[in-house]
C-alpha positions in Angstrom: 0.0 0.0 0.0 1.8 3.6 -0.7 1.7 6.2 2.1 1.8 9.4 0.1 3.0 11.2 3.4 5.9 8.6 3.5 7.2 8.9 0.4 7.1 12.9 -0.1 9.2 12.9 2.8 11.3 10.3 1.8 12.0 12.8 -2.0 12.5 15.5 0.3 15.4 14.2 2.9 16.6 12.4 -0.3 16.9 15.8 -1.9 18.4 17.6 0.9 21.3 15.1 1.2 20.4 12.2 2.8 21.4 8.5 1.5 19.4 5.8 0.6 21.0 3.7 2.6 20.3 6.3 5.7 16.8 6.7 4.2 16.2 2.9 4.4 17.6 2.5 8.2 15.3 5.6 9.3 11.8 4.9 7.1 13.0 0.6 7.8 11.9 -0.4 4.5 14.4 -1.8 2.0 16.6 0.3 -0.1 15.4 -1.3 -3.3 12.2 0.4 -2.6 13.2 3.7 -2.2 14.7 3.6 -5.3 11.7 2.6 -6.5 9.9 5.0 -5.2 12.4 8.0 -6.4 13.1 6.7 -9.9 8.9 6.2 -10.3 9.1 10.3 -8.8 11.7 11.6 -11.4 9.8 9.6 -13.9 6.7 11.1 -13.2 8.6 14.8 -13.5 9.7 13.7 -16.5 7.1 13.2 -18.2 4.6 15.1 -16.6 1.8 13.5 -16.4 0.5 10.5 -14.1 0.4 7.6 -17.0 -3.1 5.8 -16.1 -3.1 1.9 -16.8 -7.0 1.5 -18.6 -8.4 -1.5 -17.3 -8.1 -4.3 -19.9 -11.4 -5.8 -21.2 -12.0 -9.6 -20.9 -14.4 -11.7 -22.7 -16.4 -14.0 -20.8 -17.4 -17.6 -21.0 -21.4 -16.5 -21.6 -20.2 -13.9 -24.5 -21.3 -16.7 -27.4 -24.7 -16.9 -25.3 -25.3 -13.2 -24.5 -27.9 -13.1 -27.7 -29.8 -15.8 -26.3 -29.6 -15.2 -22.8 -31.0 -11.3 -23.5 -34.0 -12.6 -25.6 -34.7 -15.4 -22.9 -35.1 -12.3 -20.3 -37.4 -10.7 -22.6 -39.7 -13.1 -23.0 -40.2 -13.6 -19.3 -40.2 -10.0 -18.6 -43.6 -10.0 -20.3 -44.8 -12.6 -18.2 -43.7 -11.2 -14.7 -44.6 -7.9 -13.3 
């Protein structure tokens, strides 16, 4: 889970000096991740804009039976109120 607070601090003691590795003993997380964290913060200055992931669309098992399935519903939503 990312703690926003966490990691602004983290980019600001990194950028007034401090070390990773000091970074990692004083946050205790592992200094792979807050490399992570910077390099995914210098990307995001980079390029200047939050890249957004769309949500990938999945066909389902019932999509060769939707046709069927819709005109089944119709013909008992006559019959039921």
């Amino acid at each position: 889970m990312k703690d926003q607070v966490m990691e602004n601090s983290l980019i600001y003691q990194y950028n007034n000096g401090w070390s990773i590795r000091r970074l990692s003993v004083e946050y205790h997380i592992s200094r792979r991740r807050i490399s992570r964290i910077l390099n995914e913060h210098e990307r995001r200055r980079s390029e200047g804009v939050i890249a957004q992931v769309k949500p990938q669309v999945r066909k389902s098992k019932l999509d060769p039976y939707r046709d069927y399935i819709h005109e089944l519903l119709g013909q008992w939503k006559d019959k039921h109120p």
